[in-house]
KEVO-870287 format. One line per field, with one value per residue: residue number from 1; y negated, x negated, z negated of N, C-alpha, C in turn. Coordinates in Angstrom, 2 decimals. Atoms other than C-alpha are relative to their C-alpha. Layout:
n: (NUM,...) $
n.c2: (Y,...) $
n.c1: (X,...) $
n.c3: (Z,...) $
ca.c2: (Y,...) $
ca.c1: (X,...) $
ca.c3: (Z,...) $
c.c2: (Y,...) $
c.c1: (X,...) $
c.c3: (Z,...) $
END
This chain:
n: (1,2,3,4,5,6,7,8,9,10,11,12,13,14,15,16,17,18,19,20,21,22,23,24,25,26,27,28,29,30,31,32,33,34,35,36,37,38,39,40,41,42,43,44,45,46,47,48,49,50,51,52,53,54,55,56,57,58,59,60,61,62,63,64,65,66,67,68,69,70,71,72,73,74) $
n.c2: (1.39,-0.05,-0.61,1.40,0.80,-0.21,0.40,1.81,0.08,-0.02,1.43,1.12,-0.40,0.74,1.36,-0.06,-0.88,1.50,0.62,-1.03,-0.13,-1.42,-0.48,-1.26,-0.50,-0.46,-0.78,0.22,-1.01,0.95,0.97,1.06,-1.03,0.09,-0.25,0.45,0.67,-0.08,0.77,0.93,0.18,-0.11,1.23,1.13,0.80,0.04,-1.09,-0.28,0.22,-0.88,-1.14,1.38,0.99,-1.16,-1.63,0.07,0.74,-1.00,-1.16,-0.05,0.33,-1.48,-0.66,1.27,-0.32,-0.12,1.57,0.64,-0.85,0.22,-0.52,-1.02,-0.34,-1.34) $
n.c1: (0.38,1.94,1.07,-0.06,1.15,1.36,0.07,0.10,1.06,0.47,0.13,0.54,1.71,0.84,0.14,0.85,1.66,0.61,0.98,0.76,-0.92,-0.35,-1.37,-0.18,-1.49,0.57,-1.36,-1.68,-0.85,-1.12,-0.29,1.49,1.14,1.34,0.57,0.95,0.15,1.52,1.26,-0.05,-1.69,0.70,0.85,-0.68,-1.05,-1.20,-0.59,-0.83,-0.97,0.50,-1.19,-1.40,-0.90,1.04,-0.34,-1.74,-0.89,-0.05,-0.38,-1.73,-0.41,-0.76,-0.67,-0.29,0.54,0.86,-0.03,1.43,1.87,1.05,1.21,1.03,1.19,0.39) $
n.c3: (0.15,0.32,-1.22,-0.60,1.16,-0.56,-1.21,-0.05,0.94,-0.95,-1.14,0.99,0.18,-0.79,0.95,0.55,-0.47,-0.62,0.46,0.94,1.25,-0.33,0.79,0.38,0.39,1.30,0.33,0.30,0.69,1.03,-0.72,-0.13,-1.06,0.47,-0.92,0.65,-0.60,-0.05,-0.87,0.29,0.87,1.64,0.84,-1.10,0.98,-0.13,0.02,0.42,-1.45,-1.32,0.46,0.33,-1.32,-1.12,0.07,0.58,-0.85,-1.00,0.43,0.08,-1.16,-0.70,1.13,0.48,1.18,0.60,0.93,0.33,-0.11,1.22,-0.10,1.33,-0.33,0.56) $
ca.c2: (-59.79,-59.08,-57.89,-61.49,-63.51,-61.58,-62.16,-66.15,-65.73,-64.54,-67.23,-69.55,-68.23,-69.96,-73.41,-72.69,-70.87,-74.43,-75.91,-72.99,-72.15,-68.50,-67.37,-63.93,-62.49,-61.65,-60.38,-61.38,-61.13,-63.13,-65.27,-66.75,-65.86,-65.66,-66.37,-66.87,-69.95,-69.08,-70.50,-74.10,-74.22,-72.72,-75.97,-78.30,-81.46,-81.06,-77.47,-78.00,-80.22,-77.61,-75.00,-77.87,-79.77,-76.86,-73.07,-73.59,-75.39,-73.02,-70.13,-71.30,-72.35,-68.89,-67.44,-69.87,-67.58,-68.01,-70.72,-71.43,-70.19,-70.29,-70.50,-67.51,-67.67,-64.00) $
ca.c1: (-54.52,-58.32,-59.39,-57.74,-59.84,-62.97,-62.12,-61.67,-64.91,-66.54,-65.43,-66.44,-70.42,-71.38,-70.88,-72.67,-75.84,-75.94,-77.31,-79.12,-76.42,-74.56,-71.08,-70.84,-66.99,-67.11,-63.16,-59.50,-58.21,-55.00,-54.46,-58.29,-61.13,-64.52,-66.96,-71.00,-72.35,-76.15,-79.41,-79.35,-75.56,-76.90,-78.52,-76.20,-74.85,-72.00,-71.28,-68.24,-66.81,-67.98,-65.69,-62.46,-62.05,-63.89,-63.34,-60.12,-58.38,-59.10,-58.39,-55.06,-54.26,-53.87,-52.91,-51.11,-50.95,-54.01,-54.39,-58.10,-61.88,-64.33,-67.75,-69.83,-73.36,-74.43) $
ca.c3: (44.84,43.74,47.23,48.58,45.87,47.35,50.54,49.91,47.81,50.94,53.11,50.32,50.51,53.68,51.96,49.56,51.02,53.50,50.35,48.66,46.36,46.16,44.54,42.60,42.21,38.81,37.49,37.70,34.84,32.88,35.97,36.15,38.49,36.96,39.31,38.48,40.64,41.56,43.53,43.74,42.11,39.14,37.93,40.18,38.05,40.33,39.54,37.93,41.04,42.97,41.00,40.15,43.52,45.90,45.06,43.11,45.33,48.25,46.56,45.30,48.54,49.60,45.92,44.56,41.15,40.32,37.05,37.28,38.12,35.52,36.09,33.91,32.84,32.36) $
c.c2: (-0.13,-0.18,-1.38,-1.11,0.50,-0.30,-1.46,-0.15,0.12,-1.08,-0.75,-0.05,-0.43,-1.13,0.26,0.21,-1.06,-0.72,0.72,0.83,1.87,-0.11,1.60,0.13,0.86,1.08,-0.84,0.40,-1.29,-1.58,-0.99,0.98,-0.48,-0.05,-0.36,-1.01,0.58,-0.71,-1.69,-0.50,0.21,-0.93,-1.19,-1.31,0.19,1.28,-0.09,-0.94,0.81,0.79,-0.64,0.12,1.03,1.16,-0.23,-0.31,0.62,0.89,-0.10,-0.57,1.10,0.81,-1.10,0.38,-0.54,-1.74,-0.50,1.01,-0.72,0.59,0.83,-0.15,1.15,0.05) $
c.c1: (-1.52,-0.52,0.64,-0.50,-1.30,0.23,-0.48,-1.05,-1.08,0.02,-0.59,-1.44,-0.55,-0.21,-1.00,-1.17,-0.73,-0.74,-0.89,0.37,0.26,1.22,-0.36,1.48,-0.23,1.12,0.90,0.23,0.86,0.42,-1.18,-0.59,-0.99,-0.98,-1.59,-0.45,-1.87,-0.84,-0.01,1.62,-0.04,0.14,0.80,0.55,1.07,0.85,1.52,1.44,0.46,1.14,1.26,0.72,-0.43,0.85,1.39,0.64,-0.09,0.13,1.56,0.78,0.71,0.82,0.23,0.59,-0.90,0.07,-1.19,-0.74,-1.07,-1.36,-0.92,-1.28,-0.30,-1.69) $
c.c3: (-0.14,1.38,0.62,-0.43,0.32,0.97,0.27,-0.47,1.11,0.82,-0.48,0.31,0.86,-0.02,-0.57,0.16,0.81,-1.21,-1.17,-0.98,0.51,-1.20,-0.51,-0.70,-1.17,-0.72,0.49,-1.07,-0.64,1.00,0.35,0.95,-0.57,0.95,-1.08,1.60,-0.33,1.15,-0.33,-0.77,-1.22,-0.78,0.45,-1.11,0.62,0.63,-0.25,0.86,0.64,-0.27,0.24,1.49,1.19,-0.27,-0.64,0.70,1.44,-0.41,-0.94,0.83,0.76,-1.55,-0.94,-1.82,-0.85,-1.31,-0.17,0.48,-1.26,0.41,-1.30,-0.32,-0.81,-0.35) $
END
């Protein structure tokens, strides 16, 4: 399941990079995906769209497991 959550994480990254932004696949673990949102996403007010109605919702499209993504700041 991990290596199909990077995969979708990959597809995900050319969105993002159109507006300066960047994804980092962070863990799986307990049914979540940790991701860190960087470049212009970082700072985004509408990071947490971005995660919600965006990356979540394409990534439980294909893994329909998954119970959430959580953006990290390391």
């Amino acid at each position: 399941m991990e290596d199909k959550i990077k995969e979708l994480i990959e597809n995900i990254r050319p969105y993002l990079n159109m507006d300066g932004g960047d994804i980092e696949y962070i863990k799986y673990e307990d049914g979540y995906v940790y991701v860190k949102l960087t470049g212009a996403c970082q700072d985004c007010m509408h990071q947490d769209m971005t995660i919600n109605e965006g990356i979540e919702e394409m990534i439980k499209q294909e893994v329909p497991e998954i119970k959430g993504v959580i953006n990290v700041t390391l």
